[in-house]
C-alpha positions, -999 to 999 in steps of 0.1 A, spaced: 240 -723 -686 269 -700 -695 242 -670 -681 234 -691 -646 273 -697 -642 278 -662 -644 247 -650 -621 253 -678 -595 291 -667 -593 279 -628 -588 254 -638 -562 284 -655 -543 302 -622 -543 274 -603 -530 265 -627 -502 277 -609 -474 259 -585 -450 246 -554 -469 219 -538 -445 213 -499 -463 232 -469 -447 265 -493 -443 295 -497 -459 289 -531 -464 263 -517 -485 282 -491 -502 310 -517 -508 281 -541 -526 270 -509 -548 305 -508 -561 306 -541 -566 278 -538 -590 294 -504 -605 322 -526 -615 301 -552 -632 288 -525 -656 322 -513 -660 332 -545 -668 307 -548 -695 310 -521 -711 285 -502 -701 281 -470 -675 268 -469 -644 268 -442 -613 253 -437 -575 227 -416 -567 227 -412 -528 198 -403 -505 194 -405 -470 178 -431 -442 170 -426 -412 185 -445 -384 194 -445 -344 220 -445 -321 210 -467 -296 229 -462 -263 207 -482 -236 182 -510 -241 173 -535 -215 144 -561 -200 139 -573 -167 105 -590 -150 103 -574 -117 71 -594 -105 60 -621 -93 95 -631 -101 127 -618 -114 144 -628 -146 161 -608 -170 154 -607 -205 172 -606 -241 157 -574 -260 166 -555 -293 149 -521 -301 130 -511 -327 151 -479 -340 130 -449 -340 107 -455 -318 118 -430 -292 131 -432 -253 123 -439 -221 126 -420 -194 164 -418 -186 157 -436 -154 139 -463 -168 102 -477 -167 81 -498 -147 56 -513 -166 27 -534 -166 32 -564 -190 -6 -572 -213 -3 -596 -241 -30 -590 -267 -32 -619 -292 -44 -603 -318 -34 -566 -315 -68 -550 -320 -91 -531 -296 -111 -559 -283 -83 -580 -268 -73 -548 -243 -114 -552 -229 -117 -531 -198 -88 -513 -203 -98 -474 -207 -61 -465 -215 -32 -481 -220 -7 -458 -200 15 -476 -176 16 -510 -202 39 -526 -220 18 -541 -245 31 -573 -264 19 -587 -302 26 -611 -323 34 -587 -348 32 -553 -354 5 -536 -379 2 -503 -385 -40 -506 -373 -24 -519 -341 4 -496 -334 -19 -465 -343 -45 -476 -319 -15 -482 -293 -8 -444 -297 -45 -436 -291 -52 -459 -261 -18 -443 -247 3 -473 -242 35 -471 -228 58 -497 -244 52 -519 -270 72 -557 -273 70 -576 -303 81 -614 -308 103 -626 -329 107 -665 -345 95 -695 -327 93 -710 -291 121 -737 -301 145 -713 -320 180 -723 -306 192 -696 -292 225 -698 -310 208 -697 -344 181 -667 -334 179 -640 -358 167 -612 -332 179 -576 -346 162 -544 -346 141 -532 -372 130 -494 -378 94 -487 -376 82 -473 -404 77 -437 -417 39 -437 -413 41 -449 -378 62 -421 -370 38 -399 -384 11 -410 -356 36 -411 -326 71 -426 -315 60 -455 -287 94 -468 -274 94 -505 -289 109 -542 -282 114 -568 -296 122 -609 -276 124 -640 -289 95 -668 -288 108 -682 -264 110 -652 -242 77 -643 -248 61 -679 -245 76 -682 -208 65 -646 -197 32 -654 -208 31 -688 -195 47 -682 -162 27 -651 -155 43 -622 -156 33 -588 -143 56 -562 -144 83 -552 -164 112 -527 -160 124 -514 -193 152 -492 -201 155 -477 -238 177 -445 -248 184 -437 -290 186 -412 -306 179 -404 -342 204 -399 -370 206 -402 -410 230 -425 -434 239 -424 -465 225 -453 -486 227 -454 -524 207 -468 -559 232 -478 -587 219 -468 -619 222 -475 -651 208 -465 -688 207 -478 -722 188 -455 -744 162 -463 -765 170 -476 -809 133 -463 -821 113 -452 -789 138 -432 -770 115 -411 -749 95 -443 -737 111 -460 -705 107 -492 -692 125 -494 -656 137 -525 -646 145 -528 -604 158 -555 -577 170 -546 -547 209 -552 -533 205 -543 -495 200 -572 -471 190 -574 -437 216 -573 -409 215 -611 -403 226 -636 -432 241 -637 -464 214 -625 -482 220 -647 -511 183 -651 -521 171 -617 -511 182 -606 -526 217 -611 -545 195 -634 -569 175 -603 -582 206 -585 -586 225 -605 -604 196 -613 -625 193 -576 -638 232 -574 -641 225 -603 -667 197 -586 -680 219 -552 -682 246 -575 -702 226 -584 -725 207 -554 -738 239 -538 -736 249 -559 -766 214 -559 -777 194 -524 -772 159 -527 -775 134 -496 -790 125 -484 -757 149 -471 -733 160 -495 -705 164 -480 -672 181 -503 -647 176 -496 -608 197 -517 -585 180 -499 -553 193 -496 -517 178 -497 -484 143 -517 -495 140 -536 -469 138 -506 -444 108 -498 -463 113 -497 -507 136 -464 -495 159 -468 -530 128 -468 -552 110 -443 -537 139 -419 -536 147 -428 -573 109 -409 -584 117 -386 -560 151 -372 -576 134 -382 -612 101 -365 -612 105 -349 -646 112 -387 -661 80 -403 -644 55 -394 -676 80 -412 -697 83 -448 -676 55 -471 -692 65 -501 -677 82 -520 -644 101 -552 -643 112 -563 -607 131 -593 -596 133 -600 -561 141 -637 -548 150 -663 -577 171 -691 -589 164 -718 -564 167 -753 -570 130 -766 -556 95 -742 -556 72 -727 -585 79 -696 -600 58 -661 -595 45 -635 -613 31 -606 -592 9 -588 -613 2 -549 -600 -21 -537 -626 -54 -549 -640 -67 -581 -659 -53 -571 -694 -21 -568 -683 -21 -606 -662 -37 -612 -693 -4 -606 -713 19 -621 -689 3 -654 -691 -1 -655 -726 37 -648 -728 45 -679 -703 20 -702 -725 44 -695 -753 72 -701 -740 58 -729 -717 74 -713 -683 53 -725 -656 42 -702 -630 18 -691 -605 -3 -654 -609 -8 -635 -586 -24 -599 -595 -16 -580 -563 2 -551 -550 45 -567 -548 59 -558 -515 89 -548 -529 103 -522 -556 78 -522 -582 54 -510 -558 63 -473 -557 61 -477 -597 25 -490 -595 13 -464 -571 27 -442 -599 1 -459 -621 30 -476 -641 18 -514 -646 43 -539 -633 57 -576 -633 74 -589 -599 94 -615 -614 101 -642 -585 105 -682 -572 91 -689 -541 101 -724 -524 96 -739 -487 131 -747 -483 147 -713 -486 136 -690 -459 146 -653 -459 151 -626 -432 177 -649 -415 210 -663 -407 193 -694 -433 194 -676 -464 223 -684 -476 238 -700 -512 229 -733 -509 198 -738 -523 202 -716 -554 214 -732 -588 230 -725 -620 200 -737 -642 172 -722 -618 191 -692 -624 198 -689 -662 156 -700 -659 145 -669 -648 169 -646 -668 156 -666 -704 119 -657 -693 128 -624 -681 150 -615 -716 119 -629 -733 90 -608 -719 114 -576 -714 121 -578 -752 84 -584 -763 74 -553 -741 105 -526 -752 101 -539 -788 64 -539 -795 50 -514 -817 25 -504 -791 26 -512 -755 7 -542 -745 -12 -524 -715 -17 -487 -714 -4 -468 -680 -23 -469 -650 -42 -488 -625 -77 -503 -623 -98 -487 -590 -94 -524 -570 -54 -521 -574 -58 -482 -566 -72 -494 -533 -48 -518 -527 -22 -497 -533 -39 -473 -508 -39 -501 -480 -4 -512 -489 10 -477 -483 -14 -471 -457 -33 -442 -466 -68 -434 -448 -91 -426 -475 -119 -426 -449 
């Protein structure tokens, strides 16, 4: 309990708005700097760079059959309008794909809207030469007062096919445009691209018997720009601070390589800069521990397994013995532990997943965490990370099976075609 005190109480400090490239996050990353300090132990920054924009005009406005104007956020690097704006012809496609434009030879002159945006249906956007694209956000009876609309980059391999200037509205919004039959839009958007600073705070503890074998252990510290952030994810931090505390005191064979990474929710940006910068390390890391989203009170606990059957195999076995109940799922983890895998470096995404914490909003806050959910997940997660960096022999050899190669493939959207 002494553990989930401690975790529950670092989680609190942390729960404040830490989106990557800020000083908000940069303050958080100290934060944690200070926590290893405080243990005893060393830690640093490594810094890399995010891209970003300056947005300096954005605006919505129905033009026909009626006039009305309408709340909008960008999506950052998605490009500009013409600087005297756009008149565009509203289409709602339902399910983003090519048979719900029909008729439609090309898409130029349109502001297409989705309910959410895919990289399939943004590249074949680009292709059919749409104008505009608007995406909505939450549901038709969000109160307006508690909507979480903010901008969201798109992502690197969308920028690789083509900027399309980009929107996003509320539910609402969209469900009355729709409904009341909108035609024509005027749309103003002006950004311009720029780079921040975002950071990873490292730590190591070498190896007693098995030095040149690593074992990297990640969770990510950034938020998104609305909330607290407490569950995602403060939680995972703090539980690898715990984690860091004790193998500190207690070094295990192989050497422990903690990753508290920045800027994953614009797109796993601290992980994947971390294998960038440490190319010459990558033959060494065996292993990948993540933890992203634990501690509350209510839900089942998850293991996402990214590697083949042996190693779900072992991960179950593990939780028989030690009677921890949880759910399996061998998939690719949408979060750190996925750059590892692609890496062919098995991994365990270490999580709780409940109905009653939601993420991503104003909602996530500390409320529904606890003490005793939290020193939970840290007992389980000592347990499994000692069997693994202690064993004579590493329970699953390096590398991935071809059905996680290909989900790996789809998940970083690579055309293999």
């Amino acid at each position: 309990m002494e553990t989930g005190k401690y975790q529950l109480a670092l989680v609190e400090k942390l729960s404040f708005i830490r989106y990557g490239g800020t000083e908000e996050e940069l303050r958080a990353a100290h934060m944690l700097l200070d926590e290893i300090k405080a243990a005893g132990g060393q830690g640093e920054l490594m810094d890399f760079t995010v891209p970003a924009s300056d947005v300096k005009r954005c605006s919505m406005k129905v033009t026909a059959p009626f006039e009305r104007e309408v709340a909008c956020v960008p999506y950052w690097l998605s490009g500009s309008l013409p600087a005297q704006g756009a008149e565009l012809k509203l289409f709602y496609a339902p399910r983003g794909v090519e048979e719900d434009y029909g008729a439609i030879e090309s898409l130029e002159g349109y502001a297409v809207m989705l309910n959410a945006l895919t990289f399939d249906a943004y590249k074949l956007l680009k292709e059919r030469g749409a104008s505009a694209f608007i995406v909505l956000q939450g549901k038709w009876y969000d109160d307006e007062s508690e909507l979480d609309l903010y901008s969201r980059s798109i992502r690197p391999k969308m920028q690789e096919v083509g900027r399309i200037p980009g929107f996003m509205i509320t539910g609402r919004d969209a469900t009355e445009l729709v409904r009341d039959g909108a035609r024509t839009l005027r749309l103003e958007l002006e950004q311009s691209d720029l780079e921040n600073t975002s950071r990873d705070v490292l730590a190591v503890i070498p190896g007693t018997e098995k030095p040149g074998e690593s074992i990297v252990l990640t969770a990510h510290y950034d938020s998104v720009p609305v909330g607290t952030g407490s569950w995602d994810n403060a939680t995972g931090s703090a539980n690898l601070m715990a984690l860091y505390k004790h193998f500190l005191a207690h070094p295990a064979k192989r050497t422990l390589r903690f990753i508290w990474c920045g800027s994953e929710e614009q797109g796993l940006l601290g992980s994947k800069a971390w294998i960038a910068q440490h190319e010459p390390l990558m033959d060494s890391v065996k292993f990948c521990f993540n933890f992203d989203m634990c501690g509350t009170v209510l839900g089942p606990n998850e293991i996402y397994v990214t590697g083949g059957d042996d190693l779900k195999s072992f991960a179950q076995q593990y939780a028989r013995e030690v009677g921890w109940s949880a759910n399996f799922v061998q998939k690719v983890h949408s979060s750190d532990s996925a750059p590892f895998a692609d890496r062919g470096v098995p991994a365990l995404g270490i999580t709780r997943r409940t109905g009653t914490a939601v993420i991503h909003t104003h909602e996530d806050l500390l409320f529904p965490l606890s003490e005793a959910a939290m020193g939970d997940i840290f007992a389980f997660s000592r347990g499994i990370i000692e069997r693994v960096a202690n064993s004579e022999f590493l329970p699953v050899k390096t590398g991935m099976p071809d059905g996680m190669k290909e989900q790996l493939d789809k998940y970083f959207q690579r055309d293999k075609s």
